[in-house]
C-alpha positions as CSV (number, residue, x, y, z in Angstrom):
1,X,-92.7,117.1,-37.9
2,X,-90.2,116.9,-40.6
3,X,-88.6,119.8,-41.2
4,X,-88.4,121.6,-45.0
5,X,-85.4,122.4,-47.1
6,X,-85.0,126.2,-47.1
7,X,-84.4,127.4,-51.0
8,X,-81.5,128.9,-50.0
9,X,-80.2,125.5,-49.1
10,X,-81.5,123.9,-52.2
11,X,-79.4,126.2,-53.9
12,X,-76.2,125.9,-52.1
13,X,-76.3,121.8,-52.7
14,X,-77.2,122.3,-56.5
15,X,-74.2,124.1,-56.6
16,X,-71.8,122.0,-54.6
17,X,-73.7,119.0,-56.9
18,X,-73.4,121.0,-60.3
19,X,-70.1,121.6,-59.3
20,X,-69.0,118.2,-58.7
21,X,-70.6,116.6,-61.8
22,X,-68.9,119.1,-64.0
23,X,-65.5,118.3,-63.1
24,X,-66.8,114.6,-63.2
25,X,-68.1,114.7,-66.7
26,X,-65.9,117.1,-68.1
27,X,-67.0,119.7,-71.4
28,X,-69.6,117.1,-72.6
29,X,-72.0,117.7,-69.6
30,X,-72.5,121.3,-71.8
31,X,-75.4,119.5,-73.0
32,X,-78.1,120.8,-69.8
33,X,-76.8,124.3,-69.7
34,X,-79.9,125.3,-71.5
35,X,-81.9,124.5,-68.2
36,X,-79.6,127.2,-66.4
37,X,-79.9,129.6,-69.6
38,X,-83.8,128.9,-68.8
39,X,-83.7,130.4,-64.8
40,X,-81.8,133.5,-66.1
41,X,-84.3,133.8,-69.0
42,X,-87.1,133.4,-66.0
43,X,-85.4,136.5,-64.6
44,X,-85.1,138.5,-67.0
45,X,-89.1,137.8,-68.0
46,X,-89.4,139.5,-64.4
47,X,-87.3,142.3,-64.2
48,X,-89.5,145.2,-65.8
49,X,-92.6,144.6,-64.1
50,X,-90.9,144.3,-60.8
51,X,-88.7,147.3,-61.2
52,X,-91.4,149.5,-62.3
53,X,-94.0,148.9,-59.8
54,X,-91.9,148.4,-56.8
55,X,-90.3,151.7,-57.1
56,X,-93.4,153.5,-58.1
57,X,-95.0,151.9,-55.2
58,X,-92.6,153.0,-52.6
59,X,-92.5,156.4,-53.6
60,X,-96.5,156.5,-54.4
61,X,-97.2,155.2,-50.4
62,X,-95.9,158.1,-48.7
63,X,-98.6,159.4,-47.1
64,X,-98.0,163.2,-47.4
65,X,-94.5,164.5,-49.0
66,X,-94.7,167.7,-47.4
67,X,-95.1,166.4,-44.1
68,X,-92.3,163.4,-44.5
69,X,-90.8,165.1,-41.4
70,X,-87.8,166.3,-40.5
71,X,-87.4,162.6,-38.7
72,X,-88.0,160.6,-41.7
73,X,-86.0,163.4,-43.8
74,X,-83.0,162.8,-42.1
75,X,-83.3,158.8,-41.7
76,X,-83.9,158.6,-45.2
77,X,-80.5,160.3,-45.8
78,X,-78.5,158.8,-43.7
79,X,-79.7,155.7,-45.5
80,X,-78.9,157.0,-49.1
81,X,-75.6,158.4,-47.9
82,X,-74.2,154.9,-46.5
83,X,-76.2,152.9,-49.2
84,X,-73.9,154.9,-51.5
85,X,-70.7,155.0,-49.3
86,X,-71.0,150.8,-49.8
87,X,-71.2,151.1,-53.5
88,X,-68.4,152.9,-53.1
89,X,-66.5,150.4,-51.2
90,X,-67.9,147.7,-53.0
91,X,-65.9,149.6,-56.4
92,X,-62.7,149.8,-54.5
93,X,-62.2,145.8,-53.7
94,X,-63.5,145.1,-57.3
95,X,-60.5,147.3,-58.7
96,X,-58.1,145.8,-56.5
97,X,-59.5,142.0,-56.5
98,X,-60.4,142.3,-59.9
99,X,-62.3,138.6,-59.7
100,X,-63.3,138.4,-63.4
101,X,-60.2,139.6,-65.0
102,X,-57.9,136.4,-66.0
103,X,-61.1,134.3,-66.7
104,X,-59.6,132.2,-70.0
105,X,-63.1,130.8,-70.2
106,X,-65.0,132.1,-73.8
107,X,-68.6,132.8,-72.8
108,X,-70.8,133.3,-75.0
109,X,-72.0,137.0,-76.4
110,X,-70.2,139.8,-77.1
111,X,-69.7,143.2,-75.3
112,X,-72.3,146.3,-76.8
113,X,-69.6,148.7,-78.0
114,X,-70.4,152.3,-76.4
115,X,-69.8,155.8,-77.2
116,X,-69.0,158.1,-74.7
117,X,-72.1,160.9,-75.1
118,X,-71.6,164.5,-73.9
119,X,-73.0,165.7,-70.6
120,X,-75.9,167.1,-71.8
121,X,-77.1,164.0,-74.1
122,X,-76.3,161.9,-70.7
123,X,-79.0,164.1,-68.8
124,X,-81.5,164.5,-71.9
125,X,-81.0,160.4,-72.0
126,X,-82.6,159.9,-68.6
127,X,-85.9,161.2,-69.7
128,X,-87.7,159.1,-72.1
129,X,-89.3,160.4,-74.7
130,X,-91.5,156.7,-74.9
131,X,-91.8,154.8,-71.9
132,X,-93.0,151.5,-73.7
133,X,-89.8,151.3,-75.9
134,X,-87.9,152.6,-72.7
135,X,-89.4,148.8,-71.4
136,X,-89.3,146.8,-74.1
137,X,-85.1,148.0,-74.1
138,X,-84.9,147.4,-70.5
139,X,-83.6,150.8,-70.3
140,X,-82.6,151.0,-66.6
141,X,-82.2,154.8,-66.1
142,X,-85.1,155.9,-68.0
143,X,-87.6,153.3,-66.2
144,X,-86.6,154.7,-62.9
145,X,-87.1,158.2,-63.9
146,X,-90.7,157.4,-64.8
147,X,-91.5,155.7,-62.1
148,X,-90.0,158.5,-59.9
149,X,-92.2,160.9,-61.4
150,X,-95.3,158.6,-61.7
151,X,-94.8,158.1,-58.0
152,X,-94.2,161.5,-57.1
153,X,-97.0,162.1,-58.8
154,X,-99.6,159.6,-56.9
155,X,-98.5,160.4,-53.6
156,X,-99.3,163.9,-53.9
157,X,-103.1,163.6,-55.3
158,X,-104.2,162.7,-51.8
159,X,-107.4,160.8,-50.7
160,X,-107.5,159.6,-54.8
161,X,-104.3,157.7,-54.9
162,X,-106.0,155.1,-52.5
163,X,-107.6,152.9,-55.2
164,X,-104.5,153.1,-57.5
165,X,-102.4,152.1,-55.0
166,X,-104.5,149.3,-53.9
167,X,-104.0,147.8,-57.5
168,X,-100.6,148.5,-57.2
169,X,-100.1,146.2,-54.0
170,X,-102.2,143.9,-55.5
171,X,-100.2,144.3,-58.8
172,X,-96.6,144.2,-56.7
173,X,-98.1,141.1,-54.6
174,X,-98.8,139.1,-57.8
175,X,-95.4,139.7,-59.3
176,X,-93.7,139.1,-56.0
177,X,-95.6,135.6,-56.6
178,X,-94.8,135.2,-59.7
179,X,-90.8,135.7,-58.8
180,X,-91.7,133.2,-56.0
181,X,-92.9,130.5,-58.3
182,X,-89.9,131.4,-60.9
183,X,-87.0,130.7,-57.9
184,X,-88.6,127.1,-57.0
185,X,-86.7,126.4,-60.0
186,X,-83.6,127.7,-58.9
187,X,-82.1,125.0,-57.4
188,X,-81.6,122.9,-60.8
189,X,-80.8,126.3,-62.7
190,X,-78.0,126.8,-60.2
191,X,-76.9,122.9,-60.8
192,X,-77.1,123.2,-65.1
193,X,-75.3,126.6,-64.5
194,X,-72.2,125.3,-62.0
195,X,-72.4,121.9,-64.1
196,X,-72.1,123.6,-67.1
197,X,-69.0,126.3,-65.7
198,X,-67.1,123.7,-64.1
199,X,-66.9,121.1,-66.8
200,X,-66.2,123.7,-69.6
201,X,-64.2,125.9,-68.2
202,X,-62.3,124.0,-64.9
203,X,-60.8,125.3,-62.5
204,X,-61.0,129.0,-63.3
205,X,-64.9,129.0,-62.4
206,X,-64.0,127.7,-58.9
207,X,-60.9,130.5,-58.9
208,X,-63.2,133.1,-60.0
209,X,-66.3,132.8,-57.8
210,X,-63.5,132.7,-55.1
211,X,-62.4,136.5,-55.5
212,X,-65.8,137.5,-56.2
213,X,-67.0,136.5,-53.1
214,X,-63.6,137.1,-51.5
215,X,-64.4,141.1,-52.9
216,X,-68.2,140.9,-51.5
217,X,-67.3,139.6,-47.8
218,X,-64.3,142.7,-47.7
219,X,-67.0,145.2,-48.7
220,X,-69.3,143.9,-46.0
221,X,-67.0,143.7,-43.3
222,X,-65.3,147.2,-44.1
223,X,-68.9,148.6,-44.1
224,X,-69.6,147.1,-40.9
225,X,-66.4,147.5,-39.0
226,X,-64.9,150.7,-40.7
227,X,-68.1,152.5,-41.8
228,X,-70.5,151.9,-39.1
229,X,-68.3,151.7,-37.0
230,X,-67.0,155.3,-37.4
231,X,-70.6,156.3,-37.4
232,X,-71.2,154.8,-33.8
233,X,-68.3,156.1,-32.0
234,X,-68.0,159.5,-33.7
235,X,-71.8,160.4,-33.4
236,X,-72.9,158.3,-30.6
237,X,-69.6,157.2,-28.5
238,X,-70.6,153.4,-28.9
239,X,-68.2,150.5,-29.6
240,X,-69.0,148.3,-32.8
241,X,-68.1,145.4,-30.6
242,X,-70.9,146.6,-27.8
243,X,-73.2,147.1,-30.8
244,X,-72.7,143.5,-31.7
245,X,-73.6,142.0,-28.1
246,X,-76.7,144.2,-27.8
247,X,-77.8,143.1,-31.7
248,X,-76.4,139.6,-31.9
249,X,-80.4,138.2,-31.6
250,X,-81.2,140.5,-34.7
251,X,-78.5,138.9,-36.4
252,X,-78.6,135.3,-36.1
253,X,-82.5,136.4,-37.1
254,X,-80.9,137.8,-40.3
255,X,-78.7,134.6,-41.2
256,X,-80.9,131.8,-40.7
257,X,-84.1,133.9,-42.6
258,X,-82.3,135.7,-45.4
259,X,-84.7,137.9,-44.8
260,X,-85.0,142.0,-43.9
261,X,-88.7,141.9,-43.6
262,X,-88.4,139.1,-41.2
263,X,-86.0,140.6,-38.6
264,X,-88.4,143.8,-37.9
265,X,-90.4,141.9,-35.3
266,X,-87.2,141.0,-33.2
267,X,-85.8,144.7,-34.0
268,X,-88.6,146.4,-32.3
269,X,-88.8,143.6,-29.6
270,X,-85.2,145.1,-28.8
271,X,-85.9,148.6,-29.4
272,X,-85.8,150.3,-26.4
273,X,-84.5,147.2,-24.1
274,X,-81.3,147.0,-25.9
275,X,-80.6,150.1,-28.4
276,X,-82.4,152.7,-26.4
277,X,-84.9,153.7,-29.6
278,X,-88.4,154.6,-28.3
279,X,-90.5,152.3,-29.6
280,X,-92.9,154.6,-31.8
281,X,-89.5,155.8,-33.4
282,X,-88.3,152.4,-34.3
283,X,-92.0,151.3,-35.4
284,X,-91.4,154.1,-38.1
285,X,-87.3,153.4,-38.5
286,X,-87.0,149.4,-38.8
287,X,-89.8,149.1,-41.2
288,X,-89.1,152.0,-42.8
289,X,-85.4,150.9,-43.5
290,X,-86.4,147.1,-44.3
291,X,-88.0,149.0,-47.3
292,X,-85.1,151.7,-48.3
293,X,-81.9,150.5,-46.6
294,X,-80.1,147.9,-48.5
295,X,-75.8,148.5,-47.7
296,X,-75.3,145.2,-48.2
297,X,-77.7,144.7,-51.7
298,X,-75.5,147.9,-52.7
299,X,-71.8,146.1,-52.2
300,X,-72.9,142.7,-54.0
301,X,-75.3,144.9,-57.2
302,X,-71.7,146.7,-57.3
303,X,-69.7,143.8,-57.3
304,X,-71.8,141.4,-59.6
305,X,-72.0,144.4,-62.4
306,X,-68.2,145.0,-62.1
307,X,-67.1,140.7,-62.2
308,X,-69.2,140.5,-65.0
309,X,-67.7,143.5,-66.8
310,X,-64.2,142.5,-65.9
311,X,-65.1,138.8,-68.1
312,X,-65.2,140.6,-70.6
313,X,-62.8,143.2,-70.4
314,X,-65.4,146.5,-70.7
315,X,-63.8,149.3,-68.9
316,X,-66.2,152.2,-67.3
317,X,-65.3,155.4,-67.7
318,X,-65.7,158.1,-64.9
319,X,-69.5,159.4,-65.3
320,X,-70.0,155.7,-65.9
321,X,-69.4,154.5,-62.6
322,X,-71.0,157.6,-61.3
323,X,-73.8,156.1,-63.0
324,X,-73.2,152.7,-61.9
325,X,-73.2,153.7,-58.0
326,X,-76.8,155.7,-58.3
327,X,-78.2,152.8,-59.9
328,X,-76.7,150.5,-57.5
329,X,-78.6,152.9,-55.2
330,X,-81.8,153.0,-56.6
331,X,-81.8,149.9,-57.2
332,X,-81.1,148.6,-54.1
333,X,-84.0,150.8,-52.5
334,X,-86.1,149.2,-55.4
335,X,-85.5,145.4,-54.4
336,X,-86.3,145.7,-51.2
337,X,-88.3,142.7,-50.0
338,X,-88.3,140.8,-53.5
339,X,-87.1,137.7,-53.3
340,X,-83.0,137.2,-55.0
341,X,-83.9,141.0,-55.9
342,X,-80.3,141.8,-56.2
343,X,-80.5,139.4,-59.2
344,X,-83.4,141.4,-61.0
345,X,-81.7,144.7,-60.8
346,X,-78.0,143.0,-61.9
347,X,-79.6,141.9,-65.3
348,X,-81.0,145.3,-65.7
349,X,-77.8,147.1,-64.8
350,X,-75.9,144.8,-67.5
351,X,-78.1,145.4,-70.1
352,X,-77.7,149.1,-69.6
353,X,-74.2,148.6,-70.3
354,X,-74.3,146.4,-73.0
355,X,-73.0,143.7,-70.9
356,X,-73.8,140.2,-71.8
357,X,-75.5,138.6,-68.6
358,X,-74.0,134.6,-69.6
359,X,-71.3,135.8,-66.9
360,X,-73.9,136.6,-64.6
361,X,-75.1,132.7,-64.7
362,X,-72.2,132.3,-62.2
363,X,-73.1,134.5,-59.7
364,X,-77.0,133.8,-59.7
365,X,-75.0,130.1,-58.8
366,X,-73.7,131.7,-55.1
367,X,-75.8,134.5,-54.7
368,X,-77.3,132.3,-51.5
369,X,-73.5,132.1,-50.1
370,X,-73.2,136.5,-50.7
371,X,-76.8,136.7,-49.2
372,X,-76.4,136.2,-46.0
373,X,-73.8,138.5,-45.6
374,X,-75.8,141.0,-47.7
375,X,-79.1,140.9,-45.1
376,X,-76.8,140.8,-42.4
377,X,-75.4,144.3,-43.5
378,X,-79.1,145.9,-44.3
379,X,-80.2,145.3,-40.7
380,X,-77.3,146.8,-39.2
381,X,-77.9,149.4,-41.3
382,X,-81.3,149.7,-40.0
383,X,-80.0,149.7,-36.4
384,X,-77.4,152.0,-36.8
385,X,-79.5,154.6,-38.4
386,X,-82.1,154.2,-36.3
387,X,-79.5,154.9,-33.3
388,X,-77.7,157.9,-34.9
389,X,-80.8,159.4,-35.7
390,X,-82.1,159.1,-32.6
391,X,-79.3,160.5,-31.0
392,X,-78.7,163.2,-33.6
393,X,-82.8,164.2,-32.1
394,X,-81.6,163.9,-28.7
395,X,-84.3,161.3,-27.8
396,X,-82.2,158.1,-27.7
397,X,-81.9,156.3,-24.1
398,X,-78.5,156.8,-23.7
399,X,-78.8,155.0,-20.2
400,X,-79.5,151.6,-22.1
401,X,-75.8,152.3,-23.5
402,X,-74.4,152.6,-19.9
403,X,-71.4,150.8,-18.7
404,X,-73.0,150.1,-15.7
405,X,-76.3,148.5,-17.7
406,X,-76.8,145.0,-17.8
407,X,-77.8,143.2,-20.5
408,X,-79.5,140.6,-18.9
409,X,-81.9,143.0,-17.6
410,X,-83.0,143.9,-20.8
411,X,-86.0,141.7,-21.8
412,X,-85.0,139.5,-24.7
């Protein structure tokens, strides 16, 4: 049976190709970027309907908010605190990498020019006073404080919410389709793109992309090594390097999938065998952070707003990135699952800032290579939560974690 071409894949050669035939053809071979300005175009056409209905829909499908737990309480922290901490560190190698600063290339579009509004008018500007021109803006902030609300306000009518949603689902499954159907395309929007970079503007595309992934692998290994790390052997006296043996399954799961949803099955094969989570805890944890915990969406949302604001030289002022790390936040809870999510919620980010998104068209052409270290980082995620939380409750198999327990004994 002849094995298929994952899209990921596709990607990755249309990008080695694109990139090739622009230094090949030189500044003439301008003439197919339009089918790379089509895929972002297909994007964008998604991004409001997918941010709207999967964060209403994750908030709206808690069962009961007042009896959340103190379990899923604290899990859900722990996975906004680290979520943010990686924003964080995802801001730090930006500043010092600084990958889209010294681009010589002119793209296209020009820079929103912004006023700096007073405190209150920042707070007063979350809430929309029209939700349909909050949409057809694409105004980030005050989208997400709808749907907050909205979903707030479904999950707590009880038995009623069930046929609402039911369309919802239905409603999230069709768009999740539709975004399917829009990345078969991707492959030859990635080569117009990298074609396109590479022939106009040389060298400094390949430069470029190099410290911009360069920044996104630092951020991933400092939240794995550094962050998680810290987290294990403070709170549960376990090594990042044991953690790796014991998960290493879940991980190779990760990298050859691309895929959060997909490594739950091998998480709670492991559960108790090799992390010592009771397997009713980790059927609530793993899916639970496949749907919420996204470090690793966090570092690249981060990173791909701050390249593409470096090109062209807009600076963020203090309650800005304050703002850009809670978005990075939200949104990285909100793209859970969606396929090149990270992409969706970029565009919208940009556009909140008045940033043109022609930048962006060269990080949509890698964003296969920064995926896999991005899914990577939101299972670990999962897995440490799941173990600190566990611990924190006193009801994690601490025996499993035993210098004197063998791995092979554990059922793989």
């Amino acid at each position: 049976m002849k094995k298929r071409i994952g899209l990921s894949a596709k990607m990755l050669i249309g990008m080695i190709l694109g990139i090739a035939a622009g230094f090949i053809v030189g500044p003439q071979i301008a003439v197919i970027k339009p089918f790379g300005t089509a895929f972002v175009n297909l994007l964008k056409m998604v991004m409001v309907p997918i941010v709207m209905v999967s964060i209403t829909l994750s908030i709206a499908k808690v069962d009961n908010l007042k009896k959340f737990g103190r379990l899923g309480i604290k899990t859900f922290l722990f996975y906004c605190v680290t979520t943010m901490i990686a924003a964080v560190v995802s801001l730090c190698y930006s500043g010092i990498i600084m990958p889209g600063v010294n681009f010589s290339g002119q793209l296209p579009g020009e820079p929103v020019k912004r006023t700096i509004p007073s405190a209150a008018d920042t707070v007063l500007g979350i809430i929309p006073t029209n939700i349909v021109q909050s949409m057809a803006n694409a105004s980030l902030v005050s989208i997400i404080f709808f749907c907050i609300v909205f979903g707030c306000a479904v999950a707590l009518i009880g038995d009623k919410k069930a046929p609402l949603v039911a369309w919802l689902e239905s409603l999230n499954s069709a768009i999740m389709k539709m975004i399917s159907l829009c990345l078969q395309y991707a492959p030859i929007g990635v080569f117009a793109l990298m074609a396109n970079m590479s022939g106009v503007y040389g060298l400094d595309t390949i430069k470029s992309l190099g410290k911009f992934i360069l920044a996104d692998y630092l951020g991933f290994l400092t939240q794995f090594f550094v962050v998680y790390g810290i987290i294990l052997a403070v709170f549960t006296r376990i090594s990042i390097f044991k953690f790796i043996l014991r998960v290493r399954q879940v991980i190779i799961t990760a990298a050859t999938t691309l895929s959060s949803n997909a490594t739950v099955p091998v998480e709670l094969e492991l559960s108790e065998s090799h992390l010592g989570v009771p397997q009713n805890v980790g059927g609530f944890m793993f899916p639970f952070g496949a749907t919420v915990n996204q470090n690793g969406t966090a570092i690249n949302i981060t990173c791909c707003v701050i390249f593409s604001a470096q090109v062209y030289g807009v600076q963020f002022t203090a309650p800005e990135l304050i703002i850009l790390i809670s978005l990075a936040l939200i949104s990285s809870i909100g793209n859970a699952g969606i396929p090149a999510g990270g992409t969706v919620f970029t565009l919208m980010i940009l556009n909140q800032f008045g940033i043109p998104s022609e930048a962006f068209g060269l990080i949509i052409a890698v964003y296969s290579l920064v995926d896999l270290g991005s899914t990577t980082m939101n299972i670990c995620g999962d897995m440490v939560g799941a173990i600190y939380v566990c611990k924190s409750e006193k009801i994690l198999n601490e025996k499993v974690w035993h210098p004197d327990y063998r791995i092979e004994q554990a059922s793989a």
